[in-house]
C-alpha positions as CSV (number, residue, x, y, z in Angstrom):
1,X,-54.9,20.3,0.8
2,X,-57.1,17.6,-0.7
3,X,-55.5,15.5,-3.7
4,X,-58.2,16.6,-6.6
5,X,-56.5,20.6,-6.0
6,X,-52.7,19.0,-6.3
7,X,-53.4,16.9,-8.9
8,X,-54.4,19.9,-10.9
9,X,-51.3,21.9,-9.9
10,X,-48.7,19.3,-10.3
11,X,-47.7,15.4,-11.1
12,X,-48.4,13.1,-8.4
13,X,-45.7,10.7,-8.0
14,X,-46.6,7.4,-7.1
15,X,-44.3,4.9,-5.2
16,X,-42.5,1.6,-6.8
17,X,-42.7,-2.1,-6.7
18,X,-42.7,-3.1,-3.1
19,X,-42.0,-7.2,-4.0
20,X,-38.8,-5.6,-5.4
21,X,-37.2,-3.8,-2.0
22,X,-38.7,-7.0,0.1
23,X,-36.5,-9.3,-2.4
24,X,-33.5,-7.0,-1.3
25,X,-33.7,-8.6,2.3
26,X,-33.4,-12.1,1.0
27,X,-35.9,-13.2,4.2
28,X,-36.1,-16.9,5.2
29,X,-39.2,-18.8,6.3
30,X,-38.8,-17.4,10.1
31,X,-39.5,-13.9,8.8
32,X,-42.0,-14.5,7.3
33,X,-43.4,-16.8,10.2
34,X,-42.6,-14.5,13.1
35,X,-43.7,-15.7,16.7
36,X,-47.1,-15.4,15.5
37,X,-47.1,-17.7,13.1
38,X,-44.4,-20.2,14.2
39,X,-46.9,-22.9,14.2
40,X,-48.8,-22.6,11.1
41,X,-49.5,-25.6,9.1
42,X,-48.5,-24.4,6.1
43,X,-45.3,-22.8,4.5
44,X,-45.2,-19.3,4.6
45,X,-42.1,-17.8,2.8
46,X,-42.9,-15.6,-0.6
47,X,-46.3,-14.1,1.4
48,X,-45.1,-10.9,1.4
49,X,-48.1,-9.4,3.3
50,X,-47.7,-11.3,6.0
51,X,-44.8,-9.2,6.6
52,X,-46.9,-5.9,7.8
53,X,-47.4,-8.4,10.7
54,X,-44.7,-10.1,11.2
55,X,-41.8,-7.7,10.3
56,X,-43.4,-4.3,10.2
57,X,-40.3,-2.7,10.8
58,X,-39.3,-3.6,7.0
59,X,-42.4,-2.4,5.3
60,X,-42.3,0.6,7.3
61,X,-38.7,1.3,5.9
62,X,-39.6,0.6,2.5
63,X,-42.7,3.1,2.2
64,X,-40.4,5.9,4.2
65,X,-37.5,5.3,1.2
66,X,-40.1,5.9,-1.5
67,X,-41.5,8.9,0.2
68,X,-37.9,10.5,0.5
69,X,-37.6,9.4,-2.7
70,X,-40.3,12.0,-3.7
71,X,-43.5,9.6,-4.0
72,X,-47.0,11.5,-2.6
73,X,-48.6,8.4,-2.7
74,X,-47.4,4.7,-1.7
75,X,-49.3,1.4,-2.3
76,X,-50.4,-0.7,1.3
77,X,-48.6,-4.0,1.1
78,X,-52.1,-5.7,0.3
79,X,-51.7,-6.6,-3.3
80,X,-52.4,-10.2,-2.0
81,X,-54.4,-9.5,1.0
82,X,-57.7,-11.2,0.4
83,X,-59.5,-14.5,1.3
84,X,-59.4,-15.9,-2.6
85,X,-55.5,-15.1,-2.0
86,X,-54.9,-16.2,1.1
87,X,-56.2,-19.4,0.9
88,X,-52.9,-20.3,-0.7
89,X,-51.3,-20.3,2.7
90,X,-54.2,-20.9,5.1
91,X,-54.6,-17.5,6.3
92,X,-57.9,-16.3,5.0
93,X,-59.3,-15.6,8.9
94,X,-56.2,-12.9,8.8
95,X,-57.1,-11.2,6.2
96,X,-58.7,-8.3,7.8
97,X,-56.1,-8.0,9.8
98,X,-53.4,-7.8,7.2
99,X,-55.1,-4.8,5.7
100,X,-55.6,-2.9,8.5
101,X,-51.9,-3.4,9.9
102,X,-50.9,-2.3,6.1
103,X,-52.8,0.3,6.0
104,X,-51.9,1.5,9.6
105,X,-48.2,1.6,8.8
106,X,-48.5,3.0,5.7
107,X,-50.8,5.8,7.1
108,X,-47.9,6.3,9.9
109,X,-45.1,6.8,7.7
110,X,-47.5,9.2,5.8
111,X,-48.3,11.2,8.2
112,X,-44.4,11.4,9.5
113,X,-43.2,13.1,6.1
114,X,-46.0,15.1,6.0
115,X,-45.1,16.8,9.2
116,X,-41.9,17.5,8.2
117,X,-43.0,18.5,4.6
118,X,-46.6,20.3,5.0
119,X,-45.9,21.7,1.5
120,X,-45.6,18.2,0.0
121,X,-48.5,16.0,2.0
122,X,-47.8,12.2,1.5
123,X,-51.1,9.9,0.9
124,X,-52.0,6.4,1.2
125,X,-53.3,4.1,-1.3
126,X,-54.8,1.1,-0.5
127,X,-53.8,-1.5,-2.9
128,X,-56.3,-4.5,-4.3
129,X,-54.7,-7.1,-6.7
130,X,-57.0,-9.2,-9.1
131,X,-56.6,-12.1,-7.4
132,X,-55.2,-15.2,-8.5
133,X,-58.2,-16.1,-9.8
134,X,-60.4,-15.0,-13.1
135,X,-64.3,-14.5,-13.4
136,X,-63.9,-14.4,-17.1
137,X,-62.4,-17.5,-18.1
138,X,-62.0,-20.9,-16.7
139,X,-58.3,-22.8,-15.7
140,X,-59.8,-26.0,-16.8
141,X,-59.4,-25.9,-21.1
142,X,-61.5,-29.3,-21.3
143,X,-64.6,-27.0,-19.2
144,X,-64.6,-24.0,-20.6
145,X,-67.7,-23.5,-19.1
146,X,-65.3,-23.9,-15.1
147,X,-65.2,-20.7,-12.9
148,X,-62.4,-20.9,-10.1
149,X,-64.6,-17.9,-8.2
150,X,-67.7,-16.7,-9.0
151,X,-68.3,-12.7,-9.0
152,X,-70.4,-13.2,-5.6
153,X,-67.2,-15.0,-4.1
154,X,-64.7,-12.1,-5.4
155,X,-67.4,-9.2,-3.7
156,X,-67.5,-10.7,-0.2
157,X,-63.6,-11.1,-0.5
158,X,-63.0,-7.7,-1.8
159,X,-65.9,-5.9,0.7
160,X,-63.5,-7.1,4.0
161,X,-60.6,-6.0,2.1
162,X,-61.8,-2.8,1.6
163,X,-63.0,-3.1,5.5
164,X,-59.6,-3.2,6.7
165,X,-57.9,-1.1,4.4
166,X,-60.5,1.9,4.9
167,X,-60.0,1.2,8.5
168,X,-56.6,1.3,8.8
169,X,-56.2,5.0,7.6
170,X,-55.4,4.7,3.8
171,X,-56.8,7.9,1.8
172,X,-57.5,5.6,-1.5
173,X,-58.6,2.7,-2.8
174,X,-56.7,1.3,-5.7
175,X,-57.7,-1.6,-7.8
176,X,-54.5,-2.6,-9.5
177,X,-53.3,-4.7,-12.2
178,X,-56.4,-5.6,-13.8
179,X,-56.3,-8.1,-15.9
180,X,-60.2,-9.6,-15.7
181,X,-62.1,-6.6,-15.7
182,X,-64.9,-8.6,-14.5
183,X,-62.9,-9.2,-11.3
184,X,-62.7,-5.4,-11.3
185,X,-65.8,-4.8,-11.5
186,X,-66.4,-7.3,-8.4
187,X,-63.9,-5.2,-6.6
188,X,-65.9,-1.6,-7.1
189,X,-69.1,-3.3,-6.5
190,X,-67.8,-4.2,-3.2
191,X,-66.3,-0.8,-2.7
192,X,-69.4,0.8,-3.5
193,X,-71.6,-1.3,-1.3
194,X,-68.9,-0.9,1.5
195,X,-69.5,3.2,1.3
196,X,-73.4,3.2,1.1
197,X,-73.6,1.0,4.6
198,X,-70.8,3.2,5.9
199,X,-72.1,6.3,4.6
200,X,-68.5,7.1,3.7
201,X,-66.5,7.8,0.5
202,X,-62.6,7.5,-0.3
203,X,-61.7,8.3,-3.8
204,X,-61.3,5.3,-6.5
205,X,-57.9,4.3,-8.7
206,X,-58.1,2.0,-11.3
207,X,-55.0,0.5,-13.2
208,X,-55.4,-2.2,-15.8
209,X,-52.6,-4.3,-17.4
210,X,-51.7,-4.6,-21.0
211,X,-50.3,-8.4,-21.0
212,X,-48.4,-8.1,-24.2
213,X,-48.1,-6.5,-27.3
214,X,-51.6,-7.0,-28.8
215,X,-52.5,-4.3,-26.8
216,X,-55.3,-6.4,-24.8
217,X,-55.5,-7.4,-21.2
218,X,-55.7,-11.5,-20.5
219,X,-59.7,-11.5,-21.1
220,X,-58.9,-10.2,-24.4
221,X,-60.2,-6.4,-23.8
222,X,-59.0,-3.4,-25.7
223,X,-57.6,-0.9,-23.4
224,X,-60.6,1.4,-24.8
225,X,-63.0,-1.1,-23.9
226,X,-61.8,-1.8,-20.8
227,X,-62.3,2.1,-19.8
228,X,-65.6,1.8,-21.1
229,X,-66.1,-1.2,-18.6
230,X,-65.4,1.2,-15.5
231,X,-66.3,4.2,-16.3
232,X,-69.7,4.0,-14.5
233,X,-67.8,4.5,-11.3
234,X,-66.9,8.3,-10.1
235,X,-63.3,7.1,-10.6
236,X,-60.4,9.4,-9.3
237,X,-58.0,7.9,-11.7
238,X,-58.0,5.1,-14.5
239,X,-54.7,4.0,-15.9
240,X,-52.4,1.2,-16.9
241,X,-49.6,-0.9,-15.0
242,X,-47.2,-3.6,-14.5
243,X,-46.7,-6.4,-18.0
244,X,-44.9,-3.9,-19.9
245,X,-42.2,-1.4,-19.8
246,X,-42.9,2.4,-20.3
247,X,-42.0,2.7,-24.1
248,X,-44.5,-0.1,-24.5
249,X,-47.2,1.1,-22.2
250,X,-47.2,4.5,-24.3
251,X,-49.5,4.1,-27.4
252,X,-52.2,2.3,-24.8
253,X,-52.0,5.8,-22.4
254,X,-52.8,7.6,-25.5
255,X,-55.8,5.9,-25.9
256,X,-56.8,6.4,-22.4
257,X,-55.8,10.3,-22.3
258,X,-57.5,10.3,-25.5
259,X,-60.8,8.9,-24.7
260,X,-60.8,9.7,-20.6
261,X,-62.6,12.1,-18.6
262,X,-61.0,10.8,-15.7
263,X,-57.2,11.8,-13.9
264,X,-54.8,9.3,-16.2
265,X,-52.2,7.1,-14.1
266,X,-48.9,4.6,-15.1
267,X,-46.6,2.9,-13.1
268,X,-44.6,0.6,-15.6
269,X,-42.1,-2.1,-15.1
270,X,-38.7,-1.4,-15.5
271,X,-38.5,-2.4,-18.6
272,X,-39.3,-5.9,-19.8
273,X,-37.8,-8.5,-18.2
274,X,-34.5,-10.4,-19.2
275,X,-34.1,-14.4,-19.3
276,X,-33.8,-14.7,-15.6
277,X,-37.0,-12.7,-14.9
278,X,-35.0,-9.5,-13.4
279,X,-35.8,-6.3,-14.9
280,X,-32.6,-4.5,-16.5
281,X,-33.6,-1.0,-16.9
282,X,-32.1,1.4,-15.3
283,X,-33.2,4.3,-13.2
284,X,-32.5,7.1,-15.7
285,X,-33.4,5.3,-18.6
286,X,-37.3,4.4,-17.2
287,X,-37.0,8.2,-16.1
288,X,-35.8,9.0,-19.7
289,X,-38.6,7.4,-21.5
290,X,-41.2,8.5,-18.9
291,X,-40.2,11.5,-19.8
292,X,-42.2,11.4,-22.7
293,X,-45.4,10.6,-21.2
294,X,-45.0,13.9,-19.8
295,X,-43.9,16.0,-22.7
296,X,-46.7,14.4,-24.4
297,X,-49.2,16.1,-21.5
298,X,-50.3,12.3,-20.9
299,X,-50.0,11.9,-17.3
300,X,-52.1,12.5,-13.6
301,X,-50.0,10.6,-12.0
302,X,-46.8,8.1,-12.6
303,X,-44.8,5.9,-10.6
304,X,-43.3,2.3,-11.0
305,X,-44.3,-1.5,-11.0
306,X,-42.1,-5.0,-11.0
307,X,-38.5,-3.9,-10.5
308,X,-38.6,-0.4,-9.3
309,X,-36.7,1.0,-6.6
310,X,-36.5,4.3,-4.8
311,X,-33.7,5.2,-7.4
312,X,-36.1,4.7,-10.2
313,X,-38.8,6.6,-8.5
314,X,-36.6,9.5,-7.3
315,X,-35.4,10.2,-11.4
316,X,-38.7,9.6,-12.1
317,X,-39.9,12.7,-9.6
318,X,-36.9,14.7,-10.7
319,X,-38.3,14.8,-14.5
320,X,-42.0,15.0,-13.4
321,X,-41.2,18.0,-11.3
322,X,-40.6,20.1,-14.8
323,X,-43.6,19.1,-16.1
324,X,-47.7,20.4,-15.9
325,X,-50.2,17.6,-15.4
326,X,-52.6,16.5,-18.0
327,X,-54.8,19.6,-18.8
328,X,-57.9,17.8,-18.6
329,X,-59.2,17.1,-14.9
330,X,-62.0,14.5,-14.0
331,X,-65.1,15.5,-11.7
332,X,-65.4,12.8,-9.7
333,X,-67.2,13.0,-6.1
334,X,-64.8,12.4,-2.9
């Protein structure tokens, strides 16, 4: 069954943070390393993609606990996983690889639960962060006029990422965590351009991030505008994530149920976080106030961002199974 006829029957549930369950392992700098790496130049600990090379075994237990859990869909551990990124550590020639082996294992552990569970087939969405770097405004405050990557730079990085992620198996793409939508829009250009020369087409998420309470992502765009930014793409699914906690995120996924033709998505944070930078919330309270995302008829699909576990995504699935999806279903070509 393809994912446009679930996602009008039912909720699709979405997995949680993977930085989270990777944090639970507290790994050292030989992890992270592996024998492949033993020699690089450059410190390698906190790279958490490298890890679908160098300890697969972990990632491969993380996405099989948030499909028992009751996710359909988990995220490829390639939130990081392009040149611009990379560069941090000296590995942009990997890059291709890292999304491929991501996508690969994620693709593997999909297609395990889906044997067992025919009724309940699991998918793979390939994940694309923004970057850490911004099209839309410059680092430097005394050159405002500064780009750290221009859009050309952020489409040939996002085109191989696409590449490898495509190529690996994953069923999606998902463009995550926008907070330039100009870097977004680098990222579906690419996508698109990637599709016309392979005469292929996966379907397209989309997921911005509301950075605080002004309701605005960090180029200063309205969560209404930003919709309007991406909505010349055939999208599968627009929606919001990560920054904010689900009783915050709400009144910005009205706007987007509101004013979208497209499938609406959220995967908060576990609340905000404390002092220390670790998130608080429980798993049944996030399930408790996701809960009204779905009594409200707001949500596509829903899962979890910075400081979710299996545990939050399994209460999360428990309340979504009571639930009907939002009524109105985008037309999008797949």
């Amino acid at each position: 069954m393809d994912i446009l006829s679930i996602l009008k029957e039912r909720v699709l549930i979405l997995d949680g943070a993977m930085g989270t369950m990777i944090q639970r392992h507290s790994l050292e700098e030989s992890d992270f390393r592996g024998e492949r790496f033993a020699d690089h130049g450059q410190p390698l600990k906190g790279n958490n993609d490298l890890l679908s090379i160098t300890r697969p075994d972990i990632i491969k237990d993380i996405h099989a606990q948030y499909y028992a859990a009751g996710a359909d869909i988990a995220e490829t551990n390639t939130f990081s996983s392009t040149t611009i990124a990379q560069e941090d550590y000296g590995l942009e020639d990997h890059v291709y690889e890292l999304n491929y082996e991501s996508a690969k294992i994620a693709r593997e552990v999909a297609e395990e639960f889906t044997a067992k569970e025919p009724y309940k087939p699991r998918f793979v969405a390939g994940s694309m962060g923004p970057t850490n770097k911004t099209t839309s405004m410059s680092p430097d405050v005394n050159d405002p006029g500064y780009r750290a990557a221009t859009f050309d730079d952020l489409v040939e990085a996002y085109k191989l990422q696409a590449k490898g992620l495509v190529e690996g198996g994953a069923h999606m793409l998902l463009v995550e965590t926008v907070f330039d939508t100009l870097n977004a829009k680098a990222a579906l250009f690419a996508i698109e351009e990637y599709f016309e020369e392979k005469n292929c087409r996966l379907p397209i998420m989309v997921s911005g991030t509301i950075t605080d309470a002004s309701g605005r992502t960090l180029s200063g765009q309205t969560t209404e505008a930003f919709l309007i930014s991406i909505s010349h793409i055939p999208l599968l699914s627009v929606g919001l994530n990560c920054a904010l906690g689900a009783k915050e995120l709400r009144p910005y996924l009205q706007v987007l149920s509101k004013k979208s033709d497209f499938n609406i998505s959220a995967h908060p944070n576990a609340g905000l976080p404390n002092e220390f930078g670790e998130y608080d919330e429980t798993p049944e309270q996030m399930a408790d106030q996701v809960e009204v995302f779905l009594q409200e008829g707001l949500i596509n699909i829903l899962g979890g961002c910075c400081g979710t576990t299996p545990e939050h995504i399994r209460a999360i699935a428990e309340k979504a199974e009571k639930y009907s999806p939002r009524h109105y279903q985008a037309e999008v070509n797949v």
